[in-house]
mmCIF file of the N, C-alpha and C atoms, coordinates in Angstrom:
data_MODEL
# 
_entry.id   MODEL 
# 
loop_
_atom_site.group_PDB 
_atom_site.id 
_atom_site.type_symbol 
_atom_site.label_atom_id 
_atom_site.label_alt_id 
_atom_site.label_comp_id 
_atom_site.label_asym_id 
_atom_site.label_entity_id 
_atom_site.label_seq_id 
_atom_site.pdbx_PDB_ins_code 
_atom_site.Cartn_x 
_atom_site.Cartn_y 
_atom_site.Cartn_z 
_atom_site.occupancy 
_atom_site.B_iso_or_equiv 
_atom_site.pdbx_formal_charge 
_atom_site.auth_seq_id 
_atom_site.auth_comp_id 
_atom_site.auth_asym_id 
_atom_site.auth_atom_id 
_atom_site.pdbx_PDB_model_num 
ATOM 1   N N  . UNK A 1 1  ? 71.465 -109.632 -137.109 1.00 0.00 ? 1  UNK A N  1 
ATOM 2   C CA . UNK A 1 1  ? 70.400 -109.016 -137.846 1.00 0.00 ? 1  UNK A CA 1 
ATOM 3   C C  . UNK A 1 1  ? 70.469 -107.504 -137.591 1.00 0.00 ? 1  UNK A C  1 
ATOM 4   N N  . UNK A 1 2  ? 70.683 -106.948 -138.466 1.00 0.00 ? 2  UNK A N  1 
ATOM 5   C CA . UNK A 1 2  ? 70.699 -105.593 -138.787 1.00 0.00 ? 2  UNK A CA 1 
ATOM 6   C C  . UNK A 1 2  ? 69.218 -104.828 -138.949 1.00 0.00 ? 2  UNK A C  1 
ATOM 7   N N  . UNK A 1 3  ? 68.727 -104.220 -138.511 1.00 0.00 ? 3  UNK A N  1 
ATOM 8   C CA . UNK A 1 3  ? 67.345 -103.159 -139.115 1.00 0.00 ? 3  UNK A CA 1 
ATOM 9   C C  . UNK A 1 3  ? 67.352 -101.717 -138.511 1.00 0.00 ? 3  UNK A C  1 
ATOM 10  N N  . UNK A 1 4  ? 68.072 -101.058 -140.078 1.00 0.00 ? 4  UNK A N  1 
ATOM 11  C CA . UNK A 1 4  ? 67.649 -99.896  -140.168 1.00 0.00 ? 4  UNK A CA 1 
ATOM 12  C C  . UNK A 1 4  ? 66.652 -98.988  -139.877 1.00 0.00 ? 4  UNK A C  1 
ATOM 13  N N  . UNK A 1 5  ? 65.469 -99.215  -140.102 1.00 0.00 ? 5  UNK A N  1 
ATOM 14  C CA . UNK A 1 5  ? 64.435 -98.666  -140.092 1.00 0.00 ? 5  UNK A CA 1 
ATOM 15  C C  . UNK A 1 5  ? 63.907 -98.758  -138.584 1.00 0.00 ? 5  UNK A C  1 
ATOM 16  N N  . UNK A 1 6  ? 64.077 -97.458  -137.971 1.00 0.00 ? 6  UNK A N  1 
ATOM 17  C CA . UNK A 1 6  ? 63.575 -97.549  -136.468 1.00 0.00 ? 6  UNK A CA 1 
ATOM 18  C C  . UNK A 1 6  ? 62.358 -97.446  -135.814 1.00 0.00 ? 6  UNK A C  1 
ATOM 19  N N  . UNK A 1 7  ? 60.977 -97.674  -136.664 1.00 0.00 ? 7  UNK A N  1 
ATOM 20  C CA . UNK A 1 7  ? 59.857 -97.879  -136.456 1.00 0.00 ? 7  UNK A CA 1 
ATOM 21  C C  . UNK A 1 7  ? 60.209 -99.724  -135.997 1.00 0.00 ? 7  UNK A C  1 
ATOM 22  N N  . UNK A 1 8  ? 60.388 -100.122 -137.116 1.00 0.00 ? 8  UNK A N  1 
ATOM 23  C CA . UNK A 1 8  ? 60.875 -101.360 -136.902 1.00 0.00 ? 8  UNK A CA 1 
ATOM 24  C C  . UNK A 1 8  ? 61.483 -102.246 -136.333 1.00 0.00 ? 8  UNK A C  1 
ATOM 25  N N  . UNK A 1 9  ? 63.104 -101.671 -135.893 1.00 0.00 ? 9  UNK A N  1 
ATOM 26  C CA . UNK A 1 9  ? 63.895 -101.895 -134.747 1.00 0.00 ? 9  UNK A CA 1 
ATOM 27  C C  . UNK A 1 9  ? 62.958 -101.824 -133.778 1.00 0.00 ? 9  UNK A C  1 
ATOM 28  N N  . UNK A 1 10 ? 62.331 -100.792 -133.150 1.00 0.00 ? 10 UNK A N  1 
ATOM 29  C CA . UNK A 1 10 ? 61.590 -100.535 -132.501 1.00 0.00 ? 10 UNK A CA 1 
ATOM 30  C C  . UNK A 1 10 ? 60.596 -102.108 -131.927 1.00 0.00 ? 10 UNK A C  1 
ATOM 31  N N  . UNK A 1 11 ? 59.741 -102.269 -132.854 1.00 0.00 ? 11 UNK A N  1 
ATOM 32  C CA . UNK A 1 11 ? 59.030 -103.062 -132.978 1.00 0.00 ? 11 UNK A CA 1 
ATOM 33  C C  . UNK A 1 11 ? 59.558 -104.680 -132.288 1.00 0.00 ? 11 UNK A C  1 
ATOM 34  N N  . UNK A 1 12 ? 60.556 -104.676 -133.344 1.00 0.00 ? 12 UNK A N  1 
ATOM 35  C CA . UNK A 1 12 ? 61.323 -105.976 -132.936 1.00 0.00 ? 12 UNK A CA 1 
ATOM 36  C C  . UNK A 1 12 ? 61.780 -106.161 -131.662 1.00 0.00 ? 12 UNK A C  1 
ATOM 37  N N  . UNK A 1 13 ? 62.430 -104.697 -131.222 1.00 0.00 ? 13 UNK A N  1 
ATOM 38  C CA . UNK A 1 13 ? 62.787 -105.241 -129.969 1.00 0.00 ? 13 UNK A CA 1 
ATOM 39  C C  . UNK A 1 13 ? 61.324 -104.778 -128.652 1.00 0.00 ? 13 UNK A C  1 
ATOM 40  N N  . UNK A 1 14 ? 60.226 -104.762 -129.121 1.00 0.00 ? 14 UNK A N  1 
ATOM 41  C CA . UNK A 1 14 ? 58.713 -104.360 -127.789 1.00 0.00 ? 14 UNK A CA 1 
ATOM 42  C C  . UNK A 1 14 ? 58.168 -106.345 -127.970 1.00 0.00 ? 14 UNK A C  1 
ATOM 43  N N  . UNK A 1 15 ? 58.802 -106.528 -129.451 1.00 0.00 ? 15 UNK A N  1 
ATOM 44  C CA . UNK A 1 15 ? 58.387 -107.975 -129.567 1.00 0.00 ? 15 UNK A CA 1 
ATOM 45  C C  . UNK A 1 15 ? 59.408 -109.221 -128.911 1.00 0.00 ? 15 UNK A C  1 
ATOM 46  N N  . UNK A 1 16 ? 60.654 -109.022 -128.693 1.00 0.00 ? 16 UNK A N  1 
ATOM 47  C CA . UNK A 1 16 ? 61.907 -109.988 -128.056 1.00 0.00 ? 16 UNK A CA 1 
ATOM 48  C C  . UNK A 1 16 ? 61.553 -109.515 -126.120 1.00 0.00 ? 16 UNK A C  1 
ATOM 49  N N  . UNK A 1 17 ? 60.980 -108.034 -125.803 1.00 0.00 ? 17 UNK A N  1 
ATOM 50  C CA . UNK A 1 17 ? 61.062 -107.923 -124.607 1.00 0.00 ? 17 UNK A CA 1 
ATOM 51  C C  . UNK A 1 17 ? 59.860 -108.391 -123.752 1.00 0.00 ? 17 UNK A C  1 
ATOM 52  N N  . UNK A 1 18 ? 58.908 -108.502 -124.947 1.00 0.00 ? 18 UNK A N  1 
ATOM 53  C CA . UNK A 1 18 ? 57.089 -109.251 -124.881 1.00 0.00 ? 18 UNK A CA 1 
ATOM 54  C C  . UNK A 1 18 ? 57.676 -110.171 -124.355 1.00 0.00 ? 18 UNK A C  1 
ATOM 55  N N  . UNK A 1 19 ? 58.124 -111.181 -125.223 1.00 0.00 ? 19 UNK A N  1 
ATOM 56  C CA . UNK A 1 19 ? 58.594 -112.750 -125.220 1.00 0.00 ? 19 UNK A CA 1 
ATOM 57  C C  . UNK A 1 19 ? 59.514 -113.305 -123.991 1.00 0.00 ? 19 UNK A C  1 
ATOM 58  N N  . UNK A 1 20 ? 60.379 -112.148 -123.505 1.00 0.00 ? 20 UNK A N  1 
ATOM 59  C CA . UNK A 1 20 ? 61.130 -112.171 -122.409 1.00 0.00 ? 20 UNK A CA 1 
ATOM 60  C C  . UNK A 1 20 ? 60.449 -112.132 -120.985 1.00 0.00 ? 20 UNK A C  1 
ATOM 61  N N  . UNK A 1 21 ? 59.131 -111.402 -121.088 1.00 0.00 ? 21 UNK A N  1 
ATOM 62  C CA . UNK A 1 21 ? 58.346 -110.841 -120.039 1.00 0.00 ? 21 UNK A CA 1 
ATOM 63  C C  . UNK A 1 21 ? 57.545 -112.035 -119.519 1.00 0.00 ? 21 UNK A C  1 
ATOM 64  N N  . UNK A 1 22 ? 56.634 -112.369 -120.611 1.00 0.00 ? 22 UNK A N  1 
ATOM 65  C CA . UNK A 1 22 ? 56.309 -113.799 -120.796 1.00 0.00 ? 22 UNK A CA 1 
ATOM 66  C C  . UNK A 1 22 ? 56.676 -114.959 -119.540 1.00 0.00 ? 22 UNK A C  1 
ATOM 67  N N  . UNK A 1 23 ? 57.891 -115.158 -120.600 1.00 0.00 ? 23 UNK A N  1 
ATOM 68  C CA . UNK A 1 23 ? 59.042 -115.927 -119.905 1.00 0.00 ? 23 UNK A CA 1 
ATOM 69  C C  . UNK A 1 23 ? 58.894 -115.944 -118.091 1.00 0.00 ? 23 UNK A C  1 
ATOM 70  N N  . UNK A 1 24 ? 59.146 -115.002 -117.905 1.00 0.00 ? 24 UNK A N  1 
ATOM 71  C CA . UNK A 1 24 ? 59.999 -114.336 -116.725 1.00 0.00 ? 24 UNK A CA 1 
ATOM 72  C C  . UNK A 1 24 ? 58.408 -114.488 -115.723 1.00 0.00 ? 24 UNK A C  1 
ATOM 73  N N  . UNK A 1 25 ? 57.049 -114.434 -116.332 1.00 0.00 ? 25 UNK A N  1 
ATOM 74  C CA . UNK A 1 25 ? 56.396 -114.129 -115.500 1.00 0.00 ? 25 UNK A CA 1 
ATOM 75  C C  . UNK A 1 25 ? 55.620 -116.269 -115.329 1.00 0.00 ? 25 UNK A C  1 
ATOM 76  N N  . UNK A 1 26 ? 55.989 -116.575 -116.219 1.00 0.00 ? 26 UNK A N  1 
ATOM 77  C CA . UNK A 1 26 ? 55.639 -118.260 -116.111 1.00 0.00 ? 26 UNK A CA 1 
ATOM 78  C C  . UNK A 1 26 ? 56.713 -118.574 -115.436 1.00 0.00 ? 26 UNK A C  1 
ATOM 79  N N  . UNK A 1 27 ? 57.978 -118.530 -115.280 1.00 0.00 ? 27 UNK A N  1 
ATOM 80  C CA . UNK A 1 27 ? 58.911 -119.242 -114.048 1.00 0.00 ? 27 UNK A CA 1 
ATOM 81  C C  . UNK A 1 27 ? 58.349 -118.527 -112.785 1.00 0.00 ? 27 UNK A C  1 
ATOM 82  N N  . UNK A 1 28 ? 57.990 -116.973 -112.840 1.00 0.00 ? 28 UNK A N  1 
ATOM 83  C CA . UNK A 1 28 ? 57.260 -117.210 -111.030 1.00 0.00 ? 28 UNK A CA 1 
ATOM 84  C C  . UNK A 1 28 ? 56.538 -117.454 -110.818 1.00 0.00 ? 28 UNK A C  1 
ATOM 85  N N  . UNK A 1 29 ? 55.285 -117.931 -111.711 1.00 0.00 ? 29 UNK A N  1 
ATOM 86  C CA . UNK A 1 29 ? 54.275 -118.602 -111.676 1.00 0.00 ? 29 UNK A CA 1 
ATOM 87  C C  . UNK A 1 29 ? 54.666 -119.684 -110.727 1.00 0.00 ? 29 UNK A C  1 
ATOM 88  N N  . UNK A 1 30 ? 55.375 -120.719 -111.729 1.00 0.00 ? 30 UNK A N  1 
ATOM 89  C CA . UNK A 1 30 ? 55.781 -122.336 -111.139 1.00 0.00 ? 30 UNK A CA 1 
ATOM 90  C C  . UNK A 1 30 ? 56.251 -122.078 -109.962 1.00 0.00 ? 30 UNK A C  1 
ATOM 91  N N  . UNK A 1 31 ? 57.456 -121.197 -109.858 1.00 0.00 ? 31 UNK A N  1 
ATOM 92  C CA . UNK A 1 31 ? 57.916 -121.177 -108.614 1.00 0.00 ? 31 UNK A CA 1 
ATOM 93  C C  . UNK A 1 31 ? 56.897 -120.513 -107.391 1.00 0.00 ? 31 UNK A C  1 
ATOM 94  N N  . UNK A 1 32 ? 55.775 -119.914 -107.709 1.00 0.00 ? 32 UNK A N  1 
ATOM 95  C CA . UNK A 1 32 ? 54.930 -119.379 -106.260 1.00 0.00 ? 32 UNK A CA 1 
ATOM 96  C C  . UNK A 1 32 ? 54.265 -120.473 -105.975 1.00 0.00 ? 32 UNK A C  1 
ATOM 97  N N  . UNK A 1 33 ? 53.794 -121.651 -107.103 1.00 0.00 ? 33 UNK A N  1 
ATOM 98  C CA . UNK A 1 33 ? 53.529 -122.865 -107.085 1.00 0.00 ? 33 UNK A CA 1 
ATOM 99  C C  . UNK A 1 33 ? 54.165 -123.894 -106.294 1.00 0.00 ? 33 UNK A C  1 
ATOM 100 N N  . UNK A 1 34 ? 55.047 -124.093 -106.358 1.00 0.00 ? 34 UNK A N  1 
ATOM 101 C CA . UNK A 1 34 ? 55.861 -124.949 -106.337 1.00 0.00 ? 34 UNK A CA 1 
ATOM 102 C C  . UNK A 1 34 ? 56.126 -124.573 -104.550 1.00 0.00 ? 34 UNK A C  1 
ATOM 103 N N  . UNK A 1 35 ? 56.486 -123.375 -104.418 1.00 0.00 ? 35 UNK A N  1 
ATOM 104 C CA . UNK A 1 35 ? 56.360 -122.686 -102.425 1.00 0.00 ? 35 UNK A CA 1 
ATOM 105 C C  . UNK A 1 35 ? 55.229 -123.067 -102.299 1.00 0.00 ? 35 UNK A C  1 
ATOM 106 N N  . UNK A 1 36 ? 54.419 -122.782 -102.640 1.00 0.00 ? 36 UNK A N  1 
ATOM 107 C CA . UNK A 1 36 ? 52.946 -123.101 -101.587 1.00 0.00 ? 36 UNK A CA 1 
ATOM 108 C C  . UNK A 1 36 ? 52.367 -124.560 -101.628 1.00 0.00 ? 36 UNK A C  1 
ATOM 109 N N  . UNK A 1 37 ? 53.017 -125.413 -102.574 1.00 0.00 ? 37 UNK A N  1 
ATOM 110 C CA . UNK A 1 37 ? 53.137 -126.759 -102.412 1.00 0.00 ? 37 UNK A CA 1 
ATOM 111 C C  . UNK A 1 37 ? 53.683 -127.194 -101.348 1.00 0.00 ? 37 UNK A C  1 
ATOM 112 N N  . UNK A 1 38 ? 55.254 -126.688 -101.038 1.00 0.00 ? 38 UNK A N  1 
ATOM 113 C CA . UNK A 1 38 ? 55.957 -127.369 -99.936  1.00 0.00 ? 38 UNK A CA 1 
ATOM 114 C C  . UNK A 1 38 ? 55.647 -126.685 -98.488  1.00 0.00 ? 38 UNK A C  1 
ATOM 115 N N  . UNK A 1 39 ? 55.251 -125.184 -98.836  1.00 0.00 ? 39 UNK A N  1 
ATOM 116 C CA . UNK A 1 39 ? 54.676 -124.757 -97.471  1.00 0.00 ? 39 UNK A CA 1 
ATOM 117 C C  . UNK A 1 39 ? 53.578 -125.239 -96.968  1.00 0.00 ? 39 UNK A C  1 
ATOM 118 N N  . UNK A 1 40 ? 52.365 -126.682 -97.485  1.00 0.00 ? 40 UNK A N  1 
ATOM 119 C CA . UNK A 1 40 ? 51.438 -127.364 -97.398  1.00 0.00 ? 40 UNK A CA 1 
ATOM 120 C C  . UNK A 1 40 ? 52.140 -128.498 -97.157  1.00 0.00 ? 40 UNK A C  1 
ATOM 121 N N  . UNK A 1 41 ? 53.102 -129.359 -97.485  1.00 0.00 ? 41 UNK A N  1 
ATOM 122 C CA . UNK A 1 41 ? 53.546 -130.733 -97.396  1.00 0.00 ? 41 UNK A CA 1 
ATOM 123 C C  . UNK A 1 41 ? 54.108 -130.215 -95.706  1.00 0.00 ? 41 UNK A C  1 
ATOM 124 N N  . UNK A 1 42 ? 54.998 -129.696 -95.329  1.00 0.00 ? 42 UNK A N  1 
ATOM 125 C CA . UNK A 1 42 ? 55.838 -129.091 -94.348  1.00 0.00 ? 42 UNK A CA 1 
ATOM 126 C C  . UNK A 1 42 ? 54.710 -128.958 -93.156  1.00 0.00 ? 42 UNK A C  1 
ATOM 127 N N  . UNK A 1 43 ? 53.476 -127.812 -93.819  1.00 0.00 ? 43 UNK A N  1 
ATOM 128 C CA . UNK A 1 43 ? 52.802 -127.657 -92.861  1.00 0.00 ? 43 UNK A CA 1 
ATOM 129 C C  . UNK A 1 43 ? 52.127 -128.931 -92.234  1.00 0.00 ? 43 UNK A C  1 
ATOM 130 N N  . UNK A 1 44 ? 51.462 -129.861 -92.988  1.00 0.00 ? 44 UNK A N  1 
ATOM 131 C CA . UNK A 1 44 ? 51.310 -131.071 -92.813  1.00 0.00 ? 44 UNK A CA 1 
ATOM 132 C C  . UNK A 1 44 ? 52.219 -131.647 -91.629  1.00 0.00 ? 44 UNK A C  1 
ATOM 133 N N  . UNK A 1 45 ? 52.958 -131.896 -92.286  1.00 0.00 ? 45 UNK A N  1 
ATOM 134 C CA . UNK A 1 45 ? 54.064 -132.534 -91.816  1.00 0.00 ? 45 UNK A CA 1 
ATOM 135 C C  . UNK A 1 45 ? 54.054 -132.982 -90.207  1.00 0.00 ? 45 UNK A C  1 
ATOM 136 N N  . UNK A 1 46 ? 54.249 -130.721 -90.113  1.00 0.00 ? 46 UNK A N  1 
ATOM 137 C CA . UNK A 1 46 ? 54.217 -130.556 -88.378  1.00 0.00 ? 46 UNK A CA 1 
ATOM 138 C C  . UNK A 1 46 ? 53.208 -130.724 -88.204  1.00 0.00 ? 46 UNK A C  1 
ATOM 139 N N  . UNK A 1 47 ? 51.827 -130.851 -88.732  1.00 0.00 ? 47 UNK A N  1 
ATOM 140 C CA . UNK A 1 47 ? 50.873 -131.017 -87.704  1.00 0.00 ? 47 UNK A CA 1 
ATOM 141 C C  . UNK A 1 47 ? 50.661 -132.110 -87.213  1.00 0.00 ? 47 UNK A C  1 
ATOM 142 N N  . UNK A 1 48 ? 51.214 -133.384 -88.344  1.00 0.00 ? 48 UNK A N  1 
ATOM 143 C CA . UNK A 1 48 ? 50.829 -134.474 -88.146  1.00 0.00 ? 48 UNK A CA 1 
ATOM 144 C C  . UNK A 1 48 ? 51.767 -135.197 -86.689  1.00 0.00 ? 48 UNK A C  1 
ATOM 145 N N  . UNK A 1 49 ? 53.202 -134.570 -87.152  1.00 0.00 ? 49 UNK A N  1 
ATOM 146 C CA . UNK A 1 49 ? 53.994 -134.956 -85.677  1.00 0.00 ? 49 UNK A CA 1 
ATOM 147 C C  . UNK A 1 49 ? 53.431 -134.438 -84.374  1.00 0.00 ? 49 UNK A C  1 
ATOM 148 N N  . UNK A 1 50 ? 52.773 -132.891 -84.225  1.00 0.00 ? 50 UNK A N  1 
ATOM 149 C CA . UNK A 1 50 ? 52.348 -132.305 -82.864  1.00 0.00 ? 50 UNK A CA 1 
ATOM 150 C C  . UNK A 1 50 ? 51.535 -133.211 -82.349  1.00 0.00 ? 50 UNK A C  1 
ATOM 151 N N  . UNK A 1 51 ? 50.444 -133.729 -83.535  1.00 0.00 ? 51 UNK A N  1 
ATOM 152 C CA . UNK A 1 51 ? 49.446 -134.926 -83.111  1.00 0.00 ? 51 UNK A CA 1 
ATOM 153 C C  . UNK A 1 51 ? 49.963 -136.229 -82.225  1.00 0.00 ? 51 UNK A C  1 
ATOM 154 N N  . UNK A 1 52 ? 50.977 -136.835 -83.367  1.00 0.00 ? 52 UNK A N  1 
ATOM 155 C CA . UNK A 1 52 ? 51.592 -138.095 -82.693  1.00 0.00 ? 52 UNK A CA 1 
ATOM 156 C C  . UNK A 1 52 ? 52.070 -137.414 -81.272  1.00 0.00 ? 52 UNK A C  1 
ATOM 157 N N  . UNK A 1 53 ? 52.835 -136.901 -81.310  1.00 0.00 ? 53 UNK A N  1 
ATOM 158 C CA . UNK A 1 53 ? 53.407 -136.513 -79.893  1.00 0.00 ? 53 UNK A CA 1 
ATOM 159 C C  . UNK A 1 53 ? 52.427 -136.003 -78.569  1.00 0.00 ? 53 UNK A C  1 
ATOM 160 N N  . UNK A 1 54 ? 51.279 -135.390 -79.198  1.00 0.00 ? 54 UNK A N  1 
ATOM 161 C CA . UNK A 1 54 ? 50.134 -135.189 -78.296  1.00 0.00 ? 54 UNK A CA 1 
ATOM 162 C C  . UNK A 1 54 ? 49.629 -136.898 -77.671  1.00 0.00 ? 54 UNK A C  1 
ATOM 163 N N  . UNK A 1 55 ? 49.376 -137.453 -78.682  1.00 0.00 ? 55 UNK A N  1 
ATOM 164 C CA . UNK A 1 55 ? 48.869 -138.646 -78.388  1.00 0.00 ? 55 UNK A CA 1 
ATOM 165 C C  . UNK A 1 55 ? 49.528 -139.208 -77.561  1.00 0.00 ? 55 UNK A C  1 
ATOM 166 N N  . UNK A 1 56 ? 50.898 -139.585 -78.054  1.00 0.00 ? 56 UNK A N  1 
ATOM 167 C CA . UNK A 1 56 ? 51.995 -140.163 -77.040  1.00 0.00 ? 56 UNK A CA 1 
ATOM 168 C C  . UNK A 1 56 ? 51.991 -140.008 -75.615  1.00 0.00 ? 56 UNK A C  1 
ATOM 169 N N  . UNK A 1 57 ? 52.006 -138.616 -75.796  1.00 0.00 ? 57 UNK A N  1 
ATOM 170 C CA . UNK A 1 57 ? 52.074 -137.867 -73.977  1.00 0.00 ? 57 UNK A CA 1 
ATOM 171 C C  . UNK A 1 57 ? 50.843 -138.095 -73.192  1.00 0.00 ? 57 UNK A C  1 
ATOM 172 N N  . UNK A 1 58 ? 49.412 -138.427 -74.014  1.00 0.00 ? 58 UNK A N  1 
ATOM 173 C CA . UNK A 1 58 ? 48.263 -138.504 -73.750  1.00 0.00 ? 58 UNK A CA 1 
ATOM 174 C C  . UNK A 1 58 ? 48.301 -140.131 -73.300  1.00 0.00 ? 58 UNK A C  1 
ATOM 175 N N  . UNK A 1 59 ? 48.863 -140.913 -73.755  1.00 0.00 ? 59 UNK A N  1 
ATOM 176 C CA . UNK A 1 59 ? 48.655 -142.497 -73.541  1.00 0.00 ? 59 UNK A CA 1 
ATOM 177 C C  . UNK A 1 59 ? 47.732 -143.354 -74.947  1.00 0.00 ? 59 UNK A C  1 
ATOM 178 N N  . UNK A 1 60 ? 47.576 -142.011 -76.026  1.00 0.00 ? 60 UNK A N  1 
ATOM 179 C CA . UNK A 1 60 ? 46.447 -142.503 -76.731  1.00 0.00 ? 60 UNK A CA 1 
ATOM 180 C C  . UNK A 1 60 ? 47.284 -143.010 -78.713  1.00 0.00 ? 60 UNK A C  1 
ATOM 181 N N  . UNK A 1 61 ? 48.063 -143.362 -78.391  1.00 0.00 ? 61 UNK A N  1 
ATOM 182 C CA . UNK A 1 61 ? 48.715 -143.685 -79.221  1.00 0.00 ? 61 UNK A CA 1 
ATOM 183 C C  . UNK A 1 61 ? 47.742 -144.725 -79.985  1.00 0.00 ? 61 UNK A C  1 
ATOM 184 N N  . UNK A 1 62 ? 47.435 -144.634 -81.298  1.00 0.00 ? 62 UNK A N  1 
ATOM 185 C CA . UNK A 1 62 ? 46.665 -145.895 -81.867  1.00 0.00 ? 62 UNK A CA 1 
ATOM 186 C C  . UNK A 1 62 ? 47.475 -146.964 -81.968  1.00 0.00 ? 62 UNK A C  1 
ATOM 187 N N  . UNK A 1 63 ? 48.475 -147.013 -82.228  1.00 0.00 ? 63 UNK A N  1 
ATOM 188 C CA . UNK A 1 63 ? 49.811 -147.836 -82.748  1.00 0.00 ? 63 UNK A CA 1 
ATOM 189 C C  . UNK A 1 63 ? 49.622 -149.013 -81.125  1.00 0.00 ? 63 UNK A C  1 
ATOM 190 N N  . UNK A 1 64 ? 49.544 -148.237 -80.056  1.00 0.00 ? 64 UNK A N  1 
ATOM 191 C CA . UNK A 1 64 ? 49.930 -148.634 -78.529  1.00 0.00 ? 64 UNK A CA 1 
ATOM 192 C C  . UNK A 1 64 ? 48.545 -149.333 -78.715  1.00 0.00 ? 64 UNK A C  1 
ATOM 193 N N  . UNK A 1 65 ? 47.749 -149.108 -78.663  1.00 0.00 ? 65 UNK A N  1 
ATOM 194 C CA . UNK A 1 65 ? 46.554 -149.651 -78.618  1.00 0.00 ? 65 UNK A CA 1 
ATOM 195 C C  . UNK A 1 65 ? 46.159 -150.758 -79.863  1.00 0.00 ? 65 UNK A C  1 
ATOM 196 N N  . UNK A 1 66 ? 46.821 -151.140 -80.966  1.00 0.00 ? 66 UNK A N  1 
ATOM 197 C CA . UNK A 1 66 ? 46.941 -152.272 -81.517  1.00 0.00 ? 66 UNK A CA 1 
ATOM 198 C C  . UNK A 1 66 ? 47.984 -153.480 -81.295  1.00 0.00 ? 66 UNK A C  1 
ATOM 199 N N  . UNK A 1 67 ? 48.740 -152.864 -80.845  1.00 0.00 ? 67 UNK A N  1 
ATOM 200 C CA . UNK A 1 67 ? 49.909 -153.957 -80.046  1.00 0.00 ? 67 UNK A CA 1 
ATOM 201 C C  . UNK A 1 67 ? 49.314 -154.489 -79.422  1.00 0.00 ? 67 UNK A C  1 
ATOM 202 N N  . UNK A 1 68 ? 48.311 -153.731 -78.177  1.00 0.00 ? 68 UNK A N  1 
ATOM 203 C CA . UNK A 1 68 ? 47.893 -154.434 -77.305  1.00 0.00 ? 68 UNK A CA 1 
ATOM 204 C C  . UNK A 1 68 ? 46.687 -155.323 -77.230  1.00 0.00 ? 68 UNK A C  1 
ATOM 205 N N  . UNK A 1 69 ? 46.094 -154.886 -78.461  1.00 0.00 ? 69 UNK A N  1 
ATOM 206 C CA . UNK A 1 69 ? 44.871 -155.564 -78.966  1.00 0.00 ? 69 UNK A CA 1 
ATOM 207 C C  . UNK A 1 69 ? 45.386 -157.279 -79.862  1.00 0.00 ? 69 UNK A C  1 
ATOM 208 N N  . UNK A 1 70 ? 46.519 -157.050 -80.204  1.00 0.00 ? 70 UNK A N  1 
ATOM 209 C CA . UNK A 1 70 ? 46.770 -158.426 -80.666  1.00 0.00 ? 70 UNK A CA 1 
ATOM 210 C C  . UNK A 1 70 ? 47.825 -158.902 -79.995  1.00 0.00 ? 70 UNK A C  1 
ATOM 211 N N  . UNK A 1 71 ? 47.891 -158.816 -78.851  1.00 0.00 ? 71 UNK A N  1 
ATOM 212 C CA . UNK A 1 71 ? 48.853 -159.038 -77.088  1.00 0.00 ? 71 UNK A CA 1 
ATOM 213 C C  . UNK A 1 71 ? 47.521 -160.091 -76.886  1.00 0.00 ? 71 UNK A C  1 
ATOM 214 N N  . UNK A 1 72 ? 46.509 -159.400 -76.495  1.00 0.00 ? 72 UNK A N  1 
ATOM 215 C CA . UNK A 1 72 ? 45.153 -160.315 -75.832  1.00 0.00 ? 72 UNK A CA 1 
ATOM 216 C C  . UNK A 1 72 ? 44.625 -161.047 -76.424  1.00 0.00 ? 72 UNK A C  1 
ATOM 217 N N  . UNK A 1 73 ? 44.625 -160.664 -77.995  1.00 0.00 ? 73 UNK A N  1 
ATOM 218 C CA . UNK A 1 73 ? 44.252 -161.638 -78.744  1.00 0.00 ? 73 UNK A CA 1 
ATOM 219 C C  . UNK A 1 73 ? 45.055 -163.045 -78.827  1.00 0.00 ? 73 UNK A C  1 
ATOM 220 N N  . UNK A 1 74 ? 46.567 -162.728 -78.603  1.00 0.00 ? 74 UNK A N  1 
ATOM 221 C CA . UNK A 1 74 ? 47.515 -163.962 -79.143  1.00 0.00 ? 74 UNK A CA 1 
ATOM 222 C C  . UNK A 1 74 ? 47.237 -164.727 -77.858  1.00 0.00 ? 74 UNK A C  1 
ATOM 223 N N  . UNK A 1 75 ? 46.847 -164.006 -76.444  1.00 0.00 ? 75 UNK A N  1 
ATOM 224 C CA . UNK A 1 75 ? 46.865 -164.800 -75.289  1.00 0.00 ? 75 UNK A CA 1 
ATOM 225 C C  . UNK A 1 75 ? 45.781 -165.334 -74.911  1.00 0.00 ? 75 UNK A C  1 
ATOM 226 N N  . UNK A 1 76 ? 44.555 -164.928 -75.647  1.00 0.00 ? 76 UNK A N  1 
ATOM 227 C CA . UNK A 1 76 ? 43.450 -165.535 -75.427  1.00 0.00 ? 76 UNK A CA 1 
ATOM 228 C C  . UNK A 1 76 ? 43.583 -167.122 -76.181  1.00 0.00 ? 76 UNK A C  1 
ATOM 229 N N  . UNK A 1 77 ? 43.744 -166.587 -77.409  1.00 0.00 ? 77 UNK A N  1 
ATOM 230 C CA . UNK A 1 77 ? 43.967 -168.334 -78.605  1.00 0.00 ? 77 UNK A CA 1 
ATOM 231 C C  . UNK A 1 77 ? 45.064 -168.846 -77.388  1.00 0.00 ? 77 UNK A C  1 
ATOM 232 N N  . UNK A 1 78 ? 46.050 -168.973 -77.089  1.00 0.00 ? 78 UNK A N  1 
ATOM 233 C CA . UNK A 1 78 ? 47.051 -169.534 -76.402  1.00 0.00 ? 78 UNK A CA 1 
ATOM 234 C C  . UNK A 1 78 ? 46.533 -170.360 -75.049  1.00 0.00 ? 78 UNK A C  1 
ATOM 235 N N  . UNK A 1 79 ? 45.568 -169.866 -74.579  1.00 0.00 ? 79 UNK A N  1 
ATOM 236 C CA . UNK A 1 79 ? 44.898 -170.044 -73.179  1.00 0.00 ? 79 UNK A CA 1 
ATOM 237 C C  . UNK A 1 79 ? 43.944 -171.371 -73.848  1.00 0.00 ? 79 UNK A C  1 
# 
């Protein structure tokens, strides 16, 4: 496409660099999105392990404490 007329040229191309800008500013949108999604899953993540491992070292494991709750239970019915 050819245009002579440089009011116009003009025009056309403040309107292809609009459209480009656009563009350019919705992919960093998603993408600042998309980081502060996984910098929340991640952060999670570790907190949830510091916990388990606190617990662990603590003796307070819930997991430890249902084993053992259906340990007494299976040996009580058994008795």
């Amino acid at each position: 496409m050819v245009i002579d007329d440089l009011p116009e040229r003009a025009n056309t191309v403040l309107g292809l660099l609009t459209k480009e800008l656009q563009i350019i500013e919705l992919k960093n949108q998603i993408q600042n999105k998309v980081k502060i999604d996984l910098d929340k899953q991640q952060r999670d993540y570790l907190l949830n392990q510091q916990i388990k491992t606190i617990q662990e070292e603590l003796g307070d494991n819930p997991h430890t404490q249902d084993i053992s709750d259906l340990r007494g239970s299976a040996e009580k019915e058994m008795a």
